[in-house]
MARTIKOL-916501 format. One record per residue: x, y, z of N, C-alpha, C in turn; residue number from 1; chain; residue in three letters. Coordinates in Angstrom, 3 decimals, padded with zeros to 6 digits, m for minus. Example, Ala and Ser with C-alpha at 12.3 -4.5 7.8 and 13.67 -1.06 7.14 Angstrom:
% MARTIKOL-916501
      n.X      n.Y      n.Z     ca.X     ca.Y     ca.Z      c.X      c.Y      c.Z figu vopa vexvex
  013.190 m005.690  007.800  012.300 m004.500  007.800  013.200 m003.300  007.800    1    A    ALA
  012.850 m002.250  007.080  013.670 m001.060  007.140  012.900  000.030  007.870    2    A    SER
% end
This chain:
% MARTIKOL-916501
      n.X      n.Y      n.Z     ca.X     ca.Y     ca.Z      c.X      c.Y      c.Z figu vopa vexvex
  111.821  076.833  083.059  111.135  077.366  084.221  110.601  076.184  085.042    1    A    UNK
  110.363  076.265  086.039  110.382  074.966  086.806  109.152  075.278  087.557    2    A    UNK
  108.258  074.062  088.156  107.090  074.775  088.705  106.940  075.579  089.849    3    A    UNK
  108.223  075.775  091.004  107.947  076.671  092.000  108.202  078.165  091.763    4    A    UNK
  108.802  077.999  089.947  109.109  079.422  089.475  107.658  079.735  089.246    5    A    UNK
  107.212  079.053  088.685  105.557  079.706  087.980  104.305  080.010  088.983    6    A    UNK
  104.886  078.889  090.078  103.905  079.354  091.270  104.402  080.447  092.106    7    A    UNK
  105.827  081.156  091.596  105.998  082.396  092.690  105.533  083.100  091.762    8    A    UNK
  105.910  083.346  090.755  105.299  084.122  089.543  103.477  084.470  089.618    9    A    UNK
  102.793  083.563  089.917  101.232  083.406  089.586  101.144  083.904  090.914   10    A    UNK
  102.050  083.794  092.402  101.498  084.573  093.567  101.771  086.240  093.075   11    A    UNK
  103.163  086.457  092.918  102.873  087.571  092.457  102.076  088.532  091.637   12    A    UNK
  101.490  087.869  090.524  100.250  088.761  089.651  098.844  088.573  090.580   13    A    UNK
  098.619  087.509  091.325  097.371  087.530  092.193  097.901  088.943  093.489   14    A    UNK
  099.224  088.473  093.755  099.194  089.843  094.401  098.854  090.824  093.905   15    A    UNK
  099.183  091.241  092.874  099.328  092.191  092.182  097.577  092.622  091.525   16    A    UNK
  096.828  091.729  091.057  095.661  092.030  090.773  094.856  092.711  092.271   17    A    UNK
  095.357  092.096  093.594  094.509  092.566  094.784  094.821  093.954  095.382   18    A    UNK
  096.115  094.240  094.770  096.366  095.788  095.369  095.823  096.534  094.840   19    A    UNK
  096.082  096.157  092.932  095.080  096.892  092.271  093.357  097.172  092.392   20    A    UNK
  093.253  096.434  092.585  091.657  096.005  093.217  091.298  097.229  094.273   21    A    UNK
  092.348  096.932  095.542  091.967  097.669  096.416  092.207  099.456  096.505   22    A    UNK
  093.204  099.574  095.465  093.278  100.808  094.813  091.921  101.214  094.524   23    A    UNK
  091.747  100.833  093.018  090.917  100.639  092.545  089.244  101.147  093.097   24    A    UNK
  089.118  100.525  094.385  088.016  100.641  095.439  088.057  102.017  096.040   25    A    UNK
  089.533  102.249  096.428  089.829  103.505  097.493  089.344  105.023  096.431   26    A    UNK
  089.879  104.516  094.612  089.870  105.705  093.864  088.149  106.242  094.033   27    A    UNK
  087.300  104.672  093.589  086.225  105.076  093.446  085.598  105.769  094.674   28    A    UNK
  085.886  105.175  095.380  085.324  105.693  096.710  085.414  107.696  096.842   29    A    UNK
  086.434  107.737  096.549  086.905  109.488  096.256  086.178  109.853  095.295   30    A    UNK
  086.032  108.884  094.078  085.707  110.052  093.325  084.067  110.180  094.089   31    A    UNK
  083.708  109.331  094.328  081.814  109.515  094.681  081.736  110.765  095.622   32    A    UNK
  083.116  110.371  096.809  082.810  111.715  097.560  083.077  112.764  096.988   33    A    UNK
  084.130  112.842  096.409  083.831  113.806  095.419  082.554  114.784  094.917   34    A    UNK
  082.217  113.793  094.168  081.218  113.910  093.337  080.054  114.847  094.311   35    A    UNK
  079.994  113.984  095.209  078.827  114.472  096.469  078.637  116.011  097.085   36    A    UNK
  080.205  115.844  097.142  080.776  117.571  097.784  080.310  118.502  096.763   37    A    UNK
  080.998  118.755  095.008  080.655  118.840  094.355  079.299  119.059  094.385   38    A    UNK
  078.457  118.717  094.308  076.724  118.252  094.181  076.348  119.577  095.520   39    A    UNK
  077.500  119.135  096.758  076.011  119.679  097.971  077.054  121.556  097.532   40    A    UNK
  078.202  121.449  097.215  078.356  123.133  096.381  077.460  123.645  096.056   41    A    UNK
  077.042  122.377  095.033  076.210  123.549  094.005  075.136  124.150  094.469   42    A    UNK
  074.533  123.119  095.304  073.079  123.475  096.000  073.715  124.514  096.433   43    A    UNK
  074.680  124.701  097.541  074.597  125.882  098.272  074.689  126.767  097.334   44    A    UNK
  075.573  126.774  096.268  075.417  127.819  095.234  074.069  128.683  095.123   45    A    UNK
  073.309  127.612  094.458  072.018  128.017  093.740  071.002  128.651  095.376   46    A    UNK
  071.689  127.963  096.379  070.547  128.528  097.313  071.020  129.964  097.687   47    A    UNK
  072.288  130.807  097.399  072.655  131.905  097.483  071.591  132.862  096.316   48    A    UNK
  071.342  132.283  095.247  070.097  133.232  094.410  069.008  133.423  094.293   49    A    UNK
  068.709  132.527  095.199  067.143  132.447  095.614  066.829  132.634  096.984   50    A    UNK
  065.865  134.228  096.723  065.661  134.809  097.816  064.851  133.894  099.157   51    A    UNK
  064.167  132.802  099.063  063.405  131.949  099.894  064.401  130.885  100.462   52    A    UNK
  065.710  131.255  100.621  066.981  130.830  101.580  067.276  132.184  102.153   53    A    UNK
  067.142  131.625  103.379  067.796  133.013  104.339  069.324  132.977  104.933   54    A    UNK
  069.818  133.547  104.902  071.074  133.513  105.638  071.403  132.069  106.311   55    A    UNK
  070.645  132.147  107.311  070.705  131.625  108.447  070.231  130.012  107.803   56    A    UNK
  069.339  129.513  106.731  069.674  128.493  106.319  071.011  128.391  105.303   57    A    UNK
  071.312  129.193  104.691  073.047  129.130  103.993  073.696  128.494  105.426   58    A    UNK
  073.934  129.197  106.404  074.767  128.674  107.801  074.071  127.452  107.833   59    A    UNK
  073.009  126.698  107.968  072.950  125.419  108.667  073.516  124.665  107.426   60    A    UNK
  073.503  125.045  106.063  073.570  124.119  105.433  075.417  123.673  105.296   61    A    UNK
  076.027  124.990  105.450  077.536  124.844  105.577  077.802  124.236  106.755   62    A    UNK
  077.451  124.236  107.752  077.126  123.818  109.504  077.474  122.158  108.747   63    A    UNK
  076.494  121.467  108.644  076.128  120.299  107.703  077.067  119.685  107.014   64    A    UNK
  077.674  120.816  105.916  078.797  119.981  105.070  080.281  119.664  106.442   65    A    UNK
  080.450  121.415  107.153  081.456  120.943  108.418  081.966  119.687  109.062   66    A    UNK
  080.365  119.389  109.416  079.945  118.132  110.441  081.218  116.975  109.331   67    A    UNK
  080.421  116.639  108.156  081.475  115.693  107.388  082.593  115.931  108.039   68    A    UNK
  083.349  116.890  107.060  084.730  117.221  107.412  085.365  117.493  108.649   69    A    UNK
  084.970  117.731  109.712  085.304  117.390  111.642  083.885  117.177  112.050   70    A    UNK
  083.831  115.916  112.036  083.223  115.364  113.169  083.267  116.265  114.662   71    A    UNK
  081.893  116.115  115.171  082.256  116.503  116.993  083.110  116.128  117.890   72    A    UNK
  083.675  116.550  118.837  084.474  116.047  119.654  083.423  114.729  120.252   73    A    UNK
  082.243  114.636  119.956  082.052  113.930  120.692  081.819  112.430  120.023   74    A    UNK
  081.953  112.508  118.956  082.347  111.192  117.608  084.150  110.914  118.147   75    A    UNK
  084.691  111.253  119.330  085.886  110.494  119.149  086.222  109.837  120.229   76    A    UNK
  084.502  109.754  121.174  084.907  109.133  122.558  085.438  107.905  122.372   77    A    UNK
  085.263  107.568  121.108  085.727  105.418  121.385  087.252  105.768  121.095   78    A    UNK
  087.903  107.131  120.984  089.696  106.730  121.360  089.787  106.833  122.885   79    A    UNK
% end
């Protein structure tokens, strides 16, 4: 093996450690949101059995999770 073999070799596993890496970052990142969504469920769950939530806070609180998932038209003036 000769040394420009071992130095394409050693770029490739550094490549290879940084994709993983950035995988890696993207998974965690999901699972937290995840996790979060998960979490603000349950609340809404539990706030469906307890009579001192009214309707109308169930709606703001789904209103709320929405917002996440579409943004306002007006979060897209910078296209």
């Amino acid at each position: 093996m000769t040394p420009s073999d071992a130095n394409g070799r050693f770029k490739k596993l550094r490549d290879l450690r940084e994709k993983l890496c950035k995988q890696k970052s993207v998974l965690d990142k999901d699972l937290k949101d995840r996790e979060w969504l998960v979490d603000q469920l349950k609340t809404l769950h539990d706030m469906t059995d307890v009579d001192a939530y009214s309707k109308d806070d169930i709606k703001d609180r789904l209103a709320d999770l929405l917002c996440v998932f579409e943004p306002s038209e007006d979060d897209d003036d910078d296209e």
